[in-house]
C-alpha positions as CSV (number, residue, x, y, z in Angstrom):
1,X,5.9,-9.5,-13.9
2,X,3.6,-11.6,-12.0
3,X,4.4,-13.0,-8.2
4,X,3.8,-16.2,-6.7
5,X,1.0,-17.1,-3.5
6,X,2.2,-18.5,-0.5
7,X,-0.1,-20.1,2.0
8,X,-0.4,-17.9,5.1
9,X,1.7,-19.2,7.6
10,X,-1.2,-19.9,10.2
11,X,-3.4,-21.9,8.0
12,X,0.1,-24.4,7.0
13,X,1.0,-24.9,10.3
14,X,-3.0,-25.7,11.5
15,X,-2.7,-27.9,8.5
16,X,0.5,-29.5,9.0
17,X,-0.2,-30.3,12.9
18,X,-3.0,-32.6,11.1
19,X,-0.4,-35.3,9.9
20,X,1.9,-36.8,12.5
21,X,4.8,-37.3,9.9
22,X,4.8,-33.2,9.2
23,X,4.2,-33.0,12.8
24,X,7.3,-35.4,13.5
25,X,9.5,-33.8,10.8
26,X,8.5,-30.3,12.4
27,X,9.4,-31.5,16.0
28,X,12.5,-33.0,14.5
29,X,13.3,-29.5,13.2
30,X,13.1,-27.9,16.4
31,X,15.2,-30.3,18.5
32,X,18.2,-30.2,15.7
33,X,18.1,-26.3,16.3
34,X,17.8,-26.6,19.9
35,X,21.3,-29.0,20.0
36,X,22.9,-26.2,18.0
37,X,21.9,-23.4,19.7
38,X,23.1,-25.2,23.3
39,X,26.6,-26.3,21.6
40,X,27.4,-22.4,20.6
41,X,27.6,-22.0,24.5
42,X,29.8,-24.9,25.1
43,X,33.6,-23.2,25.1
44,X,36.3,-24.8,23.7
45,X,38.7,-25.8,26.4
46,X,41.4,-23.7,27.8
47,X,39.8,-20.3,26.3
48,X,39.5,-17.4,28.3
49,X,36.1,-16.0,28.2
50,X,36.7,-12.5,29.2
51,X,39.3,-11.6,26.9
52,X,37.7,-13.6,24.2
53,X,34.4,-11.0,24.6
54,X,36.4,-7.6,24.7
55,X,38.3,-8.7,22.0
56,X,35.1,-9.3,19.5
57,X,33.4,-6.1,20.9
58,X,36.1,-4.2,19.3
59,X,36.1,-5.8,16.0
60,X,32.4,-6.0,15.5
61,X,32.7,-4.5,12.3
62,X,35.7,-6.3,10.4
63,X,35.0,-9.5,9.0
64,X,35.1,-11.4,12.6
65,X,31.7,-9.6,12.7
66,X,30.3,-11.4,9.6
67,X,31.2,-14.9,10.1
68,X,30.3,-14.3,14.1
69,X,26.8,-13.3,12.4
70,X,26.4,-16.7,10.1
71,X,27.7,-18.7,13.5
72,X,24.9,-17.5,15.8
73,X,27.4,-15.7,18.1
74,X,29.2,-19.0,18.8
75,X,32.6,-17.7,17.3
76,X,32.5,-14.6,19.8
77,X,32.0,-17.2,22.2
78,X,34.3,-19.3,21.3
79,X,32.4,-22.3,21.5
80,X,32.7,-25.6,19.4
81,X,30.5,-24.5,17.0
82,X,32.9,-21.4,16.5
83,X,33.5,-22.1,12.7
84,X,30.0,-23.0,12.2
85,X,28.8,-23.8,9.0
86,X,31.2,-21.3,6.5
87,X,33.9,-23.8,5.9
88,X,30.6,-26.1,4.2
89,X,29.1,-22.9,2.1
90,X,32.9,-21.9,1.3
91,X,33.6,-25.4,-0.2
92,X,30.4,-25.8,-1.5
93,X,30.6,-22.6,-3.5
94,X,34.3,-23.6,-4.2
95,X,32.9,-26.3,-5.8
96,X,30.0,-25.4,-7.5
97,X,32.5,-23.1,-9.5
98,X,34.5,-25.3,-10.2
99,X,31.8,-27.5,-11.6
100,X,31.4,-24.9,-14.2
101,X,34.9,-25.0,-15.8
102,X,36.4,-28.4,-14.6
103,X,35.9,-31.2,-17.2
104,X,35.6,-33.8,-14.5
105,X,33.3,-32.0,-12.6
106,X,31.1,-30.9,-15.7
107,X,30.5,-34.6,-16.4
108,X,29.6,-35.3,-12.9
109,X,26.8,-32.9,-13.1
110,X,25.1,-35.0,-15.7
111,X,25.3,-38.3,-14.1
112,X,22.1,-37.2,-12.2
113,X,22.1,-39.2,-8.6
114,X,25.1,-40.8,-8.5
115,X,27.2,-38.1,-9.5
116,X,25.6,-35.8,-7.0
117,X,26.9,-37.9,-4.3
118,X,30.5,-38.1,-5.4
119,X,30.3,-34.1,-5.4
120,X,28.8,-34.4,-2.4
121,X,31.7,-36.5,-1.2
122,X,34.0,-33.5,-2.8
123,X,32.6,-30.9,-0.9
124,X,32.8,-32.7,2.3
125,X,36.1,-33.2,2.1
126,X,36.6,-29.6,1.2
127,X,34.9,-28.6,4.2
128,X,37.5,-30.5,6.4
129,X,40.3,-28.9,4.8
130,X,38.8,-25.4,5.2
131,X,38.0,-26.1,8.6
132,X,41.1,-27.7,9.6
133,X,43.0,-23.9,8.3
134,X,40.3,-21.8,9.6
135,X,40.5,-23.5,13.3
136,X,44.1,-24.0,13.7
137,X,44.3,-20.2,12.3
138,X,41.9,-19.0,15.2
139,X,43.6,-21.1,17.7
140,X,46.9,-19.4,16.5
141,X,45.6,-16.0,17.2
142,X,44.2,-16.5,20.2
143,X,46.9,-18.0,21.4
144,X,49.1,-14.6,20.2
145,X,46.2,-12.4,21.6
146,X,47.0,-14.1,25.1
147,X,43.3,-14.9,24.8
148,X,44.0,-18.8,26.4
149,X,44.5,-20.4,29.6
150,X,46.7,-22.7,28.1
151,X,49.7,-22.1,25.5
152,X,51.5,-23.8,22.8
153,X,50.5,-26.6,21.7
154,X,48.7,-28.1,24.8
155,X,46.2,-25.8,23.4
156,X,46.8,-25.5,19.3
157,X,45.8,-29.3,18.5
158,X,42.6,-29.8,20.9
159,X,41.3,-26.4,20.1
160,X,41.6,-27.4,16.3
161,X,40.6,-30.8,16.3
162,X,37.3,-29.5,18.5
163,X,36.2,-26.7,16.0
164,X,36.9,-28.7,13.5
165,X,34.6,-31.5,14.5
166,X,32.1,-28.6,15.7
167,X,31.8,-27.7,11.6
168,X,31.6,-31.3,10.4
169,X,29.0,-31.6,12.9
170,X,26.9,-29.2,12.1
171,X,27.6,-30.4,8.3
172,X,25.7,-33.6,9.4
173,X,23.2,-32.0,11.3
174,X,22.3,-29.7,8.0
175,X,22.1,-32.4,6.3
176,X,20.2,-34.6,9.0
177,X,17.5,-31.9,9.1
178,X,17.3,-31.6,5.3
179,X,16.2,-35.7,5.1
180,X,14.4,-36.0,8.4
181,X,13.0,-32.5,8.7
182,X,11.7,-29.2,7.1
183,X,13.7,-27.1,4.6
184,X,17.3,-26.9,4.2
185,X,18.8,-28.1,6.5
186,X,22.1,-25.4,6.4
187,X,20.1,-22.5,5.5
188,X,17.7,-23.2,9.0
189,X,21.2,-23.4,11.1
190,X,21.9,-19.9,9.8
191,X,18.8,-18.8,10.1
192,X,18.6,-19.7,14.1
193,X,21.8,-18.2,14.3
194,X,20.7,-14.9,12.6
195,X,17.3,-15.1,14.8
196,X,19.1,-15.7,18.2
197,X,20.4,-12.1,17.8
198,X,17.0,-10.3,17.0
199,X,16.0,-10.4,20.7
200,X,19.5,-8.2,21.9
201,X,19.0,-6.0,19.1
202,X,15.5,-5.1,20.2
203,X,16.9,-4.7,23.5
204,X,19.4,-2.4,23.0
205,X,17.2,-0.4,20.6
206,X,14.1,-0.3,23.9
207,X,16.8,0.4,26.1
208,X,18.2,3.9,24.5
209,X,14.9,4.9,23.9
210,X,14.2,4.6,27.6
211,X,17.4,6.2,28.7
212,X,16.9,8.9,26.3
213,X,19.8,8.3,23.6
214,X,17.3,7.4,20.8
215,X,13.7,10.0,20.8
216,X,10.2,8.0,20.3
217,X,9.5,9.4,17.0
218,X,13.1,8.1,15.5
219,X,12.3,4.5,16.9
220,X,8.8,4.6,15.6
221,X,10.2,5.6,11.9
222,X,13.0,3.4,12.9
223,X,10.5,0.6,12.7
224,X,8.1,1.7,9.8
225,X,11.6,1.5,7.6
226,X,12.4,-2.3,8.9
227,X,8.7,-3.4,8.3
228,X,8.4,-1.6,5.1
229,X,12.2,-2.9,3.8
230,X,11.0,-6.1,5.0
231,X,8.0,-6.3,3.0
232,X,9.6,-4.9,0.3
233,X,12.0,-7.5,0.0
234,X,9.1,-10.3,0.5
235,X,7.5,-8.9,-2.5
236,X,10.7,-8.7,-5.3
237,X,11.6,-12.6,-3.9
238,X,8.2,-13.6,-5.0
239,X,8.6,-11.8,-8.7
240,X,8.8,-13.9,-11.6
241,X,9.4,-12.7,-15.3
242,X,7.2,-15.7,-17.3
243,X,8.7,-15.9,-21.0
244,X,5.7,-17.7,-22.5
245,X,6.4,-21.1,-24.3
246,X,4.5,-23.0,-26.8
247,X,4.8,-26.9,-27.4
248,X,4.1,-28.2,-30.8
249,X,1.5,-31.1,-31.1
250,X,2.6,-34.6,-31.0
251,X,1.6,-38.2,-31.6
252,X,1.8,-41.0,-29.1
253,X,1.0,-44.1,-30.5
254,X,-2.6,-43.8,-31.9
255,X,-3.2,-40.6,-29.9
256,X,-1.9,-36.9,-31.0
257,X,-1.6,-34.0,-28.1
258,X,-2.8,-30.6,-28.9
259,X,0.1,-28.4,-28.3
260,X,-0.1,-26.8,-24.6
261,X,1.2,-23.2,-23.4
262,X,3.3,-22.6,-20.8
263,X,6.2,-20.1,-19.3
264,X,9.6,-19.7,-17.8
265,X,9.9,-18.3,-14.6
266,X,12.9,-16.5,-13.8
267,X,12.9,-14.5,-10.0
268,X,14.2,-10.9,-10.6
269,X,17.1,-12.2,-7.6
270,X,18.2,-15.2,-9.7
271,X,21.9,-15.1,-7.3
272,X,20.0,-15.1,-3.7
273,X,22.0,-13.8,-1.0
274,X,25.9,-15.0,-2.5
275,X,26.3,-11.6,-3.7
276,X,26.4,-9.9,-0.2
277,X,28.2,-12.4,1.2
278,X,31.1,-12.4,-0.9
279,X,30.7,-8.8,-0.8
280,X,31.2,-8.3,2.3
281,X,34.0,-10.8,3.0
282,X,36.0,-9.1,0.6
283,X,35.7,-5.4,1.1
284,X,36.3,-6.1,5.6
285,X,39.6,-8.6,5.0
286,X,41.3,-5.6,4.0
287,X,40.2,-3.6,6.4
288,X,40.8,-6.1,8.6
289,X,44.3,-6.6,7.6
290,X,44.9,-2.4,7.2
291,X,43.5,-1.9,10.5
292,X,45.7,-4.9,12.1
293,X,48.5,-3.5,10.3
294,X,48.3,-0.5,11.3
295,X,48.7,-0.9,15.4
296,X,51.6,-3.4,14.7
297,X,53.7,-1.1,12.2
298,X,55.6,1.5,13.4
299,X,56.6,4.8,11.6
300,X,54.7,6.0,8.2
301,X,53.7,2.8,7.3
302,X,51.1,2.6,10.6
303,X,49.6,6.4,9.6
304,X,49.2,5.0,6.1
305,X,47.4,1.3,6.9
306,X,45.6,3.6,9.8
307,X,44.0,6.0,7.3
308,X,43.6,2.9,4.9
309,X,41.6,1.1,7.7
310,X,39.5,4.6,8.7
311,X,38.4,4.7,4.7
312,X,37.6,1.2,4.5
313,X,35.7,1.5,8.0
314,X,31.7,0.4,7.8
315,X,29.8,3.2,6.5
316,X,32.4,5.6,4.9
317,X,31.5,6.8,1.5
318,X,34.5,4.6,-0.1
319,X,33.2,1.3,1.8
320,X,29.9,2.1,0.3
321,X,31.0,2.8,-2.8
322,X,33.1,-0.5,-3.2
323,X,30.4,-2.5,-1.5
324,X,28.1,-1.3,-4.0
325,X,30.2,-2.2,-7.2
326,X,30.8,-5.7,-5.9
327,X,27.7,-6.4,-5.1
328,X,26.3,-6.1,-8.8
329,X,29.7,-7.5,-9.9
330,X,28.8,-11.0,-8.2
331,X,25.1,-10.6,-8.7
332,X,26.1,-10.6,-12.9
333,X,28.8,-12.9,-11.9
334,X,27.0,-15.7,-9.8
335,X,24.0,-15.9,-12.3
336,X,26.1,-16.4,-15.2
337,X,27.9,-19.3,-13.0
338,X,24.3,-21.0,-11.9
339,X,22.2,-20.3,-15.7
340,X,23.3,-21.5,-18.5
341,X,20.7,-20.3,-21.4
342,X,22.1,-22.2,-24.4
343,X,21.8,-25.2,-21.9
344,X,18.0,-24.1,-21.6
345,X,17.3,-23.2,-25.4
346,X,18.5,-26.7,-26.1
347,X,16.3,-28.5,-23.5
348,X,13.1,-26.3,-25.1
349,X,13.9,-27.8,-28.4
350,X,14.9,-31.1,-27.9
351,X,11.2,-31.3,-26.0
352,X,9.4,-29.8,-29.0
353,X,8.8,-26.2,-27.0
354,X,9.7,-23.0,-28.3
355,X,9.2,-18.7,-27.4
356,X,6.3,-17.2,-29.1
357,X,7.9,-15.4,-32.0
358,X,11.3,-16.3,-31.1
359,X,12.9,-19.1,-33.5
360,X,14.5,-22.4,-31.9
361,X,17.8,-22.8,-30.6
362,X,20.2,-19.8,-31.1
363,X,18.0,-16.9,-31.4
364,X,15.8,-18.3,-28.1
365,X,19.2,-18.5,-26.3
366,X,20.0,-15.0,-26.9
367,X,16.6,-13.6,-26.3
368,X,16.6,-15.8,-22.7
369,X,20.3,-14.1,-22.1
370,X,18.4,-10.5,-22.8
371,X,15.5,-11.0,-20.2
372,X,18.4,-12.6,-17.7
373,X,20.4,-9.4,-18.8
374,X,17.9,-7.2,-17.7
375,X,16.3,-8.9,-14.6
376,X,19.9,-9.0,-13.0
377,X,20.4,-5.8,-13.4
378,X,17.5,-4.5,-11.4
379,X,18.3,-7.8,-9.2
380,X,21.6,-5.9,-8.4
381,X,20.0,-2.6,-7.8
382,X,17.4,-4.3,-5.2
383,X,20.1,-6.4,-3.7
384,X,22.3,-3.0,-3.2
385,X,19.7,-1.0,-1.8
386,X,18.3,-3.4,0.7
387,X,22.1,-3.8,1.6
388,X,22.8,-0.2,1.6
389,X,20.1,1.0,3.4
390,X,21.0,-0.1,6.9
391,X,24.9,1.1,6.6
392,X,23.1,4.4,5.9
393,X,21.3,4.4,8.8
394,X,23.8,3.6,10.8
395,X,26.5,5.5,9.9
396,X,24.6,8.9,9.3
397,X,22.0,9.0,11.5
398,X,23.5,7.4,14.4
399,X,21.0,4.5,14.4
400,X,21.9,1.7,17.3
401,X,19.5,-1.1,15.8
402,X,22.0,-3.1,12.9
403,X,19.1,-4.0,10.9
404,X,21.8,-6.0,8.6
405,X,20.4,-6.2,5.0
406,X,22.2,-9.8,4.2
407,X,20.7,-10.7,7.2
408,X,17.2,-9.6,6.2
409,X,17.6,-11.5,2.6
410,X,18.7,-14.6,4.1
411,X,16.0,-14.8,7.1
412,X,13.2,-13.8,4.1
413,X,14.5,-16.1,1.8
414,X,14.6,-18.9,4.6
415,X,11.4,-18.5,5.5
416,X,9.8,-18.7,2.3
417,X,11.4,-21.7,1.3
418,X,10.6,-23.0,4.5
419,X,7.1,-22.1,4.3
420,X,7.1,-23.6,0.8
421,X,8.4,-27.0,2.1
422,X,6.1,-27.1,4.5
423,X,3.2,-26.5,2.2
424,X,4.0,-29.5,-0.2
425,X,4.0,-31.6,2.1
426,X,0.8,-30.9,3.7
427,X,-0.4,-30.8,0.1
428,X,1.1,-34.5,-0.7
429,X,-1.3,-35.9,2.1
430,X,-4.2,-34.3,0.4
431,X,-3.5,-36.0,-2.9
432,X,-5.2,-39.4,-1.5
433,X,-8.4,-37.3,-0.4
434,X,-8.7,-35.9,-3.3
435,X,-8.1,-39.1,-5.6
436,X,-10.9,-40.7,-3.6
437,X,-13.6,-37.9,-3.6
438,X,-12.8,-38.0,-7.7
439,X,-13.1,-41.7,-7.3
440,X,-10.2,-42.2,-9.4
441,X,-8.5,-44.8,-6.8
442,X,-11.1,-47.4,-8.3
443,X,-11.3,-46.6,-11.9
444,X,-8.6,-49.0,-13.3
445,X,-10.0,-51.7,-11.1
446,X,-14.1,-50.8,-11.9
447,X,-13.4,-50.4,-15.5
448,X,-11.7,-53.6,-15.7
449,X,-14.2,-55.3,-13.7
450,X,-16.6,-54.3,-16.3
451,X,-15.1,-55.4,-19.5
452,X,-14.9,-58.8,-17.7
């Protein structure tokens, strides 16, 4: 197991303020995040604030909580943005799958560029659809909640057509800051989002320990466990498992290549954050639903959907249990969707490459599917603990501070790519420098200058 360096994040941002285009691109960043953050305070029309608040306060942890979480608080708000960016990771995922079994969609994948695009195109349209549903079936139940100001259908179609156009929005601004900027450009939406809450939790957390709910000593551990998990997680993103790889020797022309050594990284959390996510959305709908359910029913069936709700509820031993389960499920699940290892054991042959003591083709695409095997596995496990751990805390100990653990992966995982970004292209202005200490801008030009 070996891990990967990143550049401290002091020295790549003194470096990147050197070059006005990763200066503009950084600046450009900033701004995009800035419009977003001011449009999840912008209400949609003929909402009632007040109602709108105490009605998210008690449903903080059903699965209102988790797409208000991804949304930067904009759907407790209500605000334009209110659907955020889920509709585009829904369709996207929606897709992705479907790319996987579809025959249409499978040859698409190969057509390199241009059949990026027209799944590009697919997905965007997907995202309309979801967001259309998702809007107009918000709009609904505020309307039923008497959360409005304005009923029927004087407030159904412009609160629809607004949210919706808040998501495709946002879709373009992703994708604006992806081109124009640093990073991905959806992944950095979330991740302001995600940030924007940071400073209330802290807050809240300062705030007991001043009034007395929370002693000294438990916010002081309280801390040691979020910096520890933290680093923890910083660490097992950074892991690679390198399968070494050998390529035969080969003749261009009148020249023949020594064979060269190399390896196959594979990160121990090959599936990223999808696992928790899906996760999560399907262990709180039914609790959603039970505990909806259950104040609407009358008789028996409200005492069962009640009791079905209170067993589902965040941090009861059934939720974790279940939350636990499907998070390896997906994490085995996603990486088997995303990795293909017959695809790779074919590509390693076809390019002359092969596993030390492993024989092309077949057997190297079983030996790849063992490591992946194994690698998930403990993926899981890390991606179920770092999950679990904050349920725990705040379930059993009575801990205020939600230290979310999707949260945590996504804002690491962000960061690092973002970090990364950032330090290729400070490194692609170097390349010149370098080229013309070496002298090797000149050589073709010298050398033929010479022969002449």
């Amino acid at each position: 197991m070996a891990t990967t360096s990143l550049t401290n994040p002091a020295t790549a941002f003194s470096e990147a303020a050197r070059f006005g285009e990763i200066r503009n691109r950084v600046l450009f960043l900033i701004g995009a995040l800035v419009v977003y953050r001011i449009g999840t305070f912008i209400p949609v029309p003929g909402v009632n604030p007040a109602e709108v608040a105490r009605f998210f306060a008690d449903r903080s942890n059903t699965i209102l909580g988790i797409v208000n979480l991804f949304s930067g608080g904009a759907l407790s708000r209500l605000s334009i943005f209110a659907m955020g960016v889920m509709p585009y990771i829904s369709a996207s995922i929606i897709i992705q799958m479907m790319s996987m079994v579809v025959p249409t969609l499978m040859e698409l994948r190969k057509e390199g560029e241009s059949g990026r695009r027209k799944i590009t195109q697919y997905t965007r349209i997907g995202t309309v659809g979801l967001a259309l549903v998702q809007s107009f079936a918000a709009a609904g139940a505020l309307t039923k909640g008497g959360m409005t100001l304005i009923h029927g259908w004087a407030f159904l179609i412009p609160a629809t057509i607004t949210m919706t156009t808040g998501t495709m929005f946002l879709m373009w601004l992703g994708e604006q800051i992806t081109e124009r900027g640093v990073g991905n450009g959806i992944s950095m939406i979330i991740l302001s989002g995600i940030v924007a809450g940071l400073p209330g939790a802290v807050g809240s957390t300062a705030e007991a320990v001043s009034s007395g709910e929370m002693q000294g000593p438990v916010a002081l551990a309280l801390l040691i466990v979020v910096l520890a998990t933290t680093a923890f997680v910083v660490f097992v993103e950074r892991a690679q498992r390198r399968i070494p790889v050998d390529y035969a020797k080969r003749q261009v022309g009148r020249r023949m290549y020594a064979g060269q050594s190399s390896h196959l990284p594979f990160k121990m959390n090959m599936s990223g954050v999808i696992p928790p996510i899906f996760a999560s959305s399907l262990l709180l709908f039914p609790a959603t639903l039970a505990s909806f359910f259950g104040t609407s029913a009358e008789g028996p069936i409200s005492g069962f959907m009640q009791n079905v709700a209170a067993a589902l509820g965040y941090g009861q031993p059934l939720h974790l249990l279940i939350y636990a389960l499907l998070i390896i499920f997906f994490c085995f699940f996603y990486t088997a969707l995303v990795f293909n290892a017959r695809d790779t054991a074919d590509n390693l042959k076809k390019s002359g490459a092969f596993v030390r003591g492993i024989r092309p083709g077949q057997q190297t695409a079983e030996y790849i599917d063992q490591v992946l095997t194994r690698l998930t596995l403990w993926g899981a496990l890390y991606v179920m603990l770092v999950c679990l751990l904050p349920e725990i805390l705040v379930s059993w100990q009575g801990v205020p501070f939600h230290f979310g653990g999707t949260s945590l992966l996504i804002v690491v995982v962000v960061v690092m790519d973002f970090m990364s970004q950032l330090h290729a292209h400070t490194m692609s202005h170097h390349y010149p420098n370098l080229l013309k200490k070496a002298n090797l801008l000149g050589y073709g030009r010298t050398g033929s200058g010479g022969q002449s």
